[in-house]
TIVO-2410 file (N, C-alpha, C; in nm, 3 decimals):
# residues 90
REC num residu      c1      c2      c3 atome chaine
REC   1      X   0.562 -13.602   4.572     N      A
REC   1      X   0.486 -13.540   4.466    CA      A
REC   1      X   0.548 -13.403   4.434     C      A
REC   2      X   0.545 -13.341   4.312     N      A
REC   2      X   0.656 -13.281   4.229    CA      A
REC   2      X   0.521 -13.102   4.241     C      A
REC   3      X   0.520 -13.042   4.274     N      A
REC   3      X   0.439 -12.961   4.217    CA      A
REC   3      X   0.520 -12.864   4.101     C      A
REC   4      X   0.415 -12.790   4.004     N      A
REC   4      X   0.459 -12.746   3.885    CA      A
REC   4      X   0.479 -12.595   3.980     C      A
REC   5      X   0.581 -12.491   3.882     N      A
REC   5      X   0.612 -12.381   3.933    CA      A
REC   5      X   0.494 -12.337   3.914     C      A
REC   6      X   0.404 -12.334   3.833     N      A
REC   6      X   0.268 -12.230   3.818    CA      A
REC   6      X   0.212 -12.266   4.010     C      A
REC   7      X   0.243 -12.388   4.040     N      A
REC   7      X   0.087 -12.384   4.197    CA      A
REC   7      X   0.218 -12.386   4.283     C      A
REC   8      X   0.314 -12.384   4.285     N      A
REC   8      X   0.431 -12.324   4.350    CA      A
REC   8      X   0.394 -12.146   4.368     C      A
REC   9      X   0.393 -12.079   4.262     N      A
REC   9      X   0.400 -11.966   4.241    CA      A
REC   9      X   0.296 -11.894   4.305     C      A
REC  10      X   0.128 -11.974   4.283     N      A
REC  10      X   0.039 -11.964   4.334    CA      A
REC  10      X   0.040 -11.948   4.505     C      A
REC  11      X   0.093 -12.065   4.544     N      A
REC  11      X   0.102 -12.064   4.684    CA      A
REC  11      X   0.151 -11.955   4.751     C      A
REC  12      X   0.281 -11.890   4.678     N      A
REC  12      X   0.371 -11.811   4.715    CA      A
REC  12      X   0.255 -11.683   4.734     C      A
REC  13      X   0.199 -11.666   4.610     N      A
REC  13      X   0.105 -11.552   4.640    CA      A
REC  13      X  -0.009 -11.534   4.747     C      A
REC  14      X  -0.023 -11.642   4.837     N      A
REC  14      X  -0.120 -11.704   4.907    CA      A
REC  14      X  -0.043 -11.610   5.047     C      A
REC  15      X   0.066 -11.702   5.041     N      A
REC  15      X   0.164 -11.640   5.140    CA      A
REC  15      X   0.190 -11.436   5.155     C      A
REC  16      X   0.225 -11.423   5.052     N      A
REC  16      X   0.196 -11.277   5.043    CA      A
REC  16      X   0.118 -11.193   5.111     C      A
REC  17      X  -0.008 -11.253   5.017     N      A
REC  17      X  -0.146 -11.213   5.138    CA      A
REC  17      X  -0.163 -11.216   5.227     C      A
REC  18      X  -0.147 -11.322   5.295     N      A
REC  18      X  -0.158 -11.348   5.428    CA      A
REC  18      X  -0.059 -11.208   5.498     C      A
REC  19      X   0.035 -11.225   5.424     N      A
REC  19      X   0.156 -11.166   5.536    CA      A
REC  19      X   0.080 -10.988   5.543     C      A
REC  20      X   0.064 -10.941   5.394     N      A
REC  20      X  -0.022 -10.752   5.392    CA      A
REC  20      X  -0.114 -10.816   5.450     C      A
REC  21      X  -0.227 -10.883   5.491     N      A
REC  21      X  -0.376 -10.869   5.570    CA      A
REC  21      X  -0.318 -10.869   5.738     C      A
REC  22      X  -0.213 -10.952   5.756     N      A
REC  22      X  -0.172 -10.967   5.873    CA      A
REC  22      X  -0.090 -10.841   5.917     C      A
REC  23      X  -0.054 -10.800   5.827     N      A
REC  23      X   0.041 -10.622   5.876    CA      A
REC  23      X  -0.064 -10.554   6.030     C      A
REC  24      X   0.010 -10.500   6.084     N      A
REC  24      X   0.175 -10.503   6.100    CA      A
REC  24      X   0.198 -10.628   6.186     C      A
REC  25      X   0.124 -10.749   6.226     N      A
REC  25      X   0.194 -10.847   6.286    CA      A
REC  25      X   0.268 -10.906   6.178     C      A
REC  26      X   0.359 -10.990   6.287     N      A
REC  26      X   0.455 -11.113   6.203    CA      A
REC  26      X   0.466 -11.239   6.238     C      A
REC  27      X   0.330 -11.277   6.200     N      A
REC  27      X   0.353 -11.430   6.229    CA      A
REC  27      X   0.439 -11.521   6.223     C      A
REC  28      X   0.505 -11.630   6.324     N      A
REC  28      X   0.575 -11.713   6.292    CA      A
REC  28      X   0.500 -11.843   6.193     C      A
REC  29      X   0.602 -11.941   6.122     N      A
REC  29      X   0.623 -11.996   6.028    CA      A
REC  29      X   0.501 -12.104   6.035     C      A
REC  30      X   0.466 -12.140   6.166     N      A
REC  30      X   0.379 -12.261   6.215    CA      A
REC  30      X   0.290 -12.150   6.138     C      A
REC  31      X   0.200 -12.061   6.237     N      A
REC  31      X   0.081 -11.994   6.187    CA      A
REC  31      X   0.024 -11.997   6.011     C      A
REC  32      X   0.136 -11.925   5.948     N      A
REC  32      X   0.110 -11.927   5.820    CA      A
REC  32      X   0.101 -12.040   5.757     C      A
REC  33      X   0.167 -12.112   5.783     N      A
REC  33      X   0.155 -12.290   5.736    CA      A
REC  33      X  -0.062 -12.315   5.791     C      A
REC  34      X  -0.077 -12.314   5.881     N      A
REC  34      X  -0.194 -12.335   5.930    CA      A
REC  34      X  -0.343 -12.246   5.856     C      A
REC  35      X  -0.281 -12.146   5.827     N      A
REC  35      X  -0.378 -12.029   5.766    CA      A
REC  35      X  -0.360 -12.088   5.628     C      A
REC  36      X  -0.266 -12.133   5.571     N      A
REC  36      X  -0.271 -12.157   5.399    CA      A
REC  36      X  -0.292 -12.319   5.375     C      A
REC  37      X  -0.321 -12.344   5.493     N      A
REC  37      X  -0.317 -12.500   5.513    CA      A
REC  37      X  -0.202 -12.639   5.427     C      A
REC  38      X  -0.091 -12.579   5.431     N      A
REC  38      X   0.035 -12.637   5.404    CA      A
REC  38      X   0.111 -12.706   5.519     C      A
REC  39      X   0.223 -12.800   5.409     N      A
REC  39      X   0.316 -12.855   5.560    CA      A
REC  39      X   0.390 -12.734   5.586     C      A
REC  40      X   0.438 -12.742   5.750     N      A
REC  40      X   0.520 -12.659   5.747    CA      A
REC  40      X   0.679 -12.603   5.699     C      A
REC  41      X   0.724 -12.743   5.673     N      A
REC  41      X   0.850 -12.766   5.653    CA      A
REC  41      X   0.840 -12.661   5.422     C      A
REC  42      X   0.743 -12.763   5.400     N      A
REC  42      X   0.722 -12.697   5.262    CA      A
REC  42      X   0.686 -12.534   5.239     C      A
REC  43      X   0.618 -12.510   5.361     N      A
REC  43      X   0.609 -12.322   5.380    CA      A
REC  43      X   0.711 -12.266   5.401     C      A
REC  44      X   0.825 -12.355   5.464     N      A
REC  44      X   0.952 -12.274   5.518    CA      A
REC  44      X   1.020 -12.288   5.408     C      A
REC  45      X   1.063 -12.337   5.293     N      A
REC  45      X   1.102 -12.369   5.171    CA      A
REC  45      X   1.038 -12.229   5.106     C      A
REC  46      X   0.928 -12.232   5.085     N      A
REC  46      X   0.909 -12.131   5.036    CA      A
REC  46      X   0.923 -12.033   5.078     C      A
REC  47      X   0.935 -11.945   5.201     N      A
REC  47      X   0.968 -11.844   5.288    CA      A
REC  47      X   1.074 -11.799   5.255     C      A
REC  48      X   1.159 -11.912   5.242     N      A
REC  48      X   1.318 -11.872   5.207    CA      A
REC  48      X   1.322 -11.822   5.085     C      A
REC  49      X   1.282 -11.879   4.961     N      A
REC  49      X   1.283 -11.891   4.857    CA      A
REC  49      X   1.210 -11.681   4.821     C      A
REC  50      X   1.117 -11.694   4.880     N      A
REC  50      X   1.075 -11.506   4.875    CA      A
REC  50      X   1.168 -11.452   4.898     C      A
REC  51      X   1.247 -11.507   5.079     N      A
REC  51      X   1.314 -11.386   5.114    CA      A
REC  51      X   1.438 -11.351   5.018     C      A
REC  52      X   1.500 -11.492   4.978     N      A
REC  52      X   1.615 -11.494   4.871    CA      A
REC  52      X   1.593 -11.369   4.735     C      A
REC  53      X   1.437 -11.355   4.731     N      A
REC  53      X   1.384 -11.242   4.631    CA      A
REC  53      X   1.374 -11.130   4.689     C      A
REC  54      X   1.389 -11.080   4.793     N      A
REC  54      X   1.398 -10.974   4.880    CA      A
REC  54      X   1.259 -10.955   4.848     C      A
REC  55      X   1.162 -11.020   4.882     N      A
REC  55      X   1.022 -10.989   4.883    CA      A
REC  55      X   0.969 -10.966   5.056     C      A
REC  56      X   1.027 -11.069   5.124     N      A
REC  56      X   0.990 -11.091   5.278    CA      A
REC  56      X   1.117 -11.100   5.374     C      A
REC  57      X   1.070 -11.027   5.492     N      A
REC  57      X   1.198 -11.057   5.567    CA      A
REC  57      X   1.190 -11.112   5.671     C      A
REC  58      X   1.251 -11.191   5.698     N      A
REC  58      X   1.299 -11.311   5.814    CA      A
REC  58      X   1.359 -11.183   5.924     C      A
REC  59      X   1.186 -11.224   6.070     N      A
REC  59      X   1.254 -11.191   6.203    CA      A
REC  59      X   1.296 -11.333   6.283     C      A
REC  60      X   1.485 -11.292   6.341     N      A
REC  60      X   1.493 -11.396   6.410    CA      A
REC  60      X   1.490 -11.365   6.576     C      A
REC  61      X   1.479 -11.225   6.584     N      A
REC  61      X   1.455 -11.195   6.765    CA      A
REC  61      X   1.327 -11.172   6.761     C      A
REC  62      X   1.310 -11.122   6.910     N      A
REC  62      X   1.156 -11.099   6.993    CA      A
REC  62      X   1.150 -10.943   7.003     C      A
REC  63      X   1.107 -10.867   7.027     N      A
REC  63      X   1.097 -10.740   7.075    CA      A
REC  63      X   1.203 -10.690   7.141     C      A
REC  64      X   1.269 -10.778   7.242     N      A
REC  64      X   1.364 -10.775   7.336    CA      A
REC  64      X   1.485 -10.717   7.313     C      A
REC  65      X   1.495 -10.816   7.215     N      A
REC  65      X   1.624 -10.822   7.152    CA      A
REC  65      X   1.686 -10.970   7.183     C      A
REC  66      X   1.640 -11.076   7.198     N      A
REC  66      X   1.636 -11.214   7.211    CA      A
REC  66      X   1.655 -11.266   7.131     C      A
REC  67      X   1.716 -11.337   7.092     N      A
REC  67      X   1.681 -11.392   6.937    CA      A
REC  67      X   1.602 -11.566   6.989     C      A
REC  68      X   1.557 -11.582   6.876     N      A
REC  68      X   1.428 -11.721   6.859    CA      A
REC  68      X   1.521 -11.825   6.815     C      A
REC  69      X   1.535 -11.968   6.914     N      A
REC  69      X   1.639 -12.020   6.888    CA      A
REC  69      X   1.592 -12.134   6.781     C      A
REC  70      X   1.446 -12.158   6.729     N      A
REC  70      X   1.406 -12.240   6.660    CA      A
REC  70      X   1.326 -12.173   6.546     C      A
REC  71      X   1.247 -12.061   6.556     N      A
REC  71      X   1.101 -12.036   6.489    CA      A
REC  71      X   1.192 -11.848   6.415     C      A
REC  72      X   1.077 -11.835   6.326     N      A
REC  72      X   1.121 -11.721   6.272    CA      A
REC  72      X   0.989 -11.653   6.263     C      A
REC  73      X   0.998 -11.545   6.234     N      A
REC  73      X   0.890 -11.422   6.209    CA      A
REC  73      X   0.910 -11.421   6.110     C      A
REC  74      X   0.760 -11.347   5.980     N      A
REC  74      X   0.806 -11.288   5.899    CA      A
REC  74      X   0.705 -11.183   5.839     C      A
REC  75      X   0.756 -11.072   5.786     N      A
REC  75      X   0.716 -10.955   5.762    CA      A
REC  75      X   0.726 -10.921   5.620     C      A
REC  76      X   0.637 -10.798   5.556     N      A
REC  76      X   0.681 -10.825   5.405    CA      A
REC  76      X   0.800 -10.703   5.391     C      A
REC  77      X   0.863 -10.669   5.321     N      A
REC  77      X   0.965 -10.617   5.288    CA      A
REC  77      X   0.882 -10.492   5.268     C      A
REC  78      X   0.939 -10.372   5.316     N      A
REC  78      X   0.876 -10.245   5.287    CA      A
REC  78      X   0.797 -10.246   5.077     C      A
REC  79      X   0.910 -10.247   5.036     N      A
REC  79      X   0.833 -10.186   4.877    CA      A
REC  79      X   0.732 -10.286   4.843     C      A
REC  80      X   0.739 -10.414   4.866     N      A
REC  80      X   0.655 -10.482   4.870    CA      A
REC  80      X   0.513 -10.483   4.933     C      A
REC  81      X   0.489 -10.415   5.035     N      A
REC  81      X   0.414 -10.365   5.124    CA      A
REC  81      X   0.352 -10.233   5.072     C      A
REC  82      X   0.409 -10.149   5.001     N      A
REC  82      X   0.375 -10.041   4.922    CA      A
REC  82      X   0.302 -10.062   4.756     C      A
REC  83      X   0.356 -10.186   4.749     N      A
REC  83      X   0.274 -10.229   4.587    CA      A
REC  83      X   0.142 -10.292   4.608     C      A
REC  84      X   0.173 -10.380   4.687     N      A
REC  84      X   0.027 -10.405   4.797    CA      A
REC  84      X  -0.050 -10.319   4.816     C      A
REC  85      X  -0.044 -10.210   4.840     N      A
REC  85      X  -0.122 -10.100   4.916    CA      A
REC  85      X  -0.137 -10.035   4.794     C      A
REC  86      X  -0.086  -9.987   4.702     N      A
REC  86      X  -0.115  -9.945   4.591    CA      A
REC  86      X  -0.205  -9.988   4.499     C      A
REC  87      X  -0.200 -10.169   4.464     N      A
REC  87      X  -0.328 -10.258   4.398    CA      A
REC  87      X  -0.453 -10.251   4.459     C      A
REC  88      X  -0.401 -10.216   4.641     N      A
REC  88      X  -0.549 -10.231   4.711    CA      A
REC  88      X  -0.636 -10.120   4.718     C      A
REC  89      X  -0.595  -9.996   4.691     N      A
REC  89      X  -0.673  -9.875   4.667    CA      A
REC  89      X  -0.702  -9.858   4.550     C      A
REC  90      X  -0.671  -9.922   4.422     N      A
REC  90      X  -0.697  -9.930   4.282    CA      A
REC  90      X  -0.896  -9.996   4.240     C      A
***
């Protein structure tokens, strides 16, 4: 099944949210799939597709300095995080 860019676009903004309410954690890819109730494979499609917009950024280590040999983090991109915060005090 084909979705149109408008509930593509939608979703994306779903994702967004999630990611500013969740600040400063960074959930991995499973979580947010579960919170927006999507497949995961189709959330990670779109994940990419933000970060390719420099909207969100892909963590691939742990705190450590480890890197995650399957799963990713993700966080929103600073200015993005600032426009957020700007609509939300409006």
């Amino acid at each position: 099944m084909r979705l149109s860019k408008n509930k593509k676009d939608r979703i994306a903004e779903q994702i967004l949210a999630f990611l500013y309410h969740s600040f400063p954690r960074q959930p991995f890819t499973a979580e947010i799939a579960r919170e927006i109730a999507r497949d995961e494979e189709f959330v990670k499609r779109i994940l990419n597709e933000l970060k390719e917009k420099g909207l969100i950024i892909s963590i691939r280590k742990n705190a450590k300095g480890i890197a995650f040999t399957r799963r990713s983090k993700w966080r929103l991109s600073q200015k993005v995080y600032d426009i957020y915060s700007e609509k939300a005090k409006q």
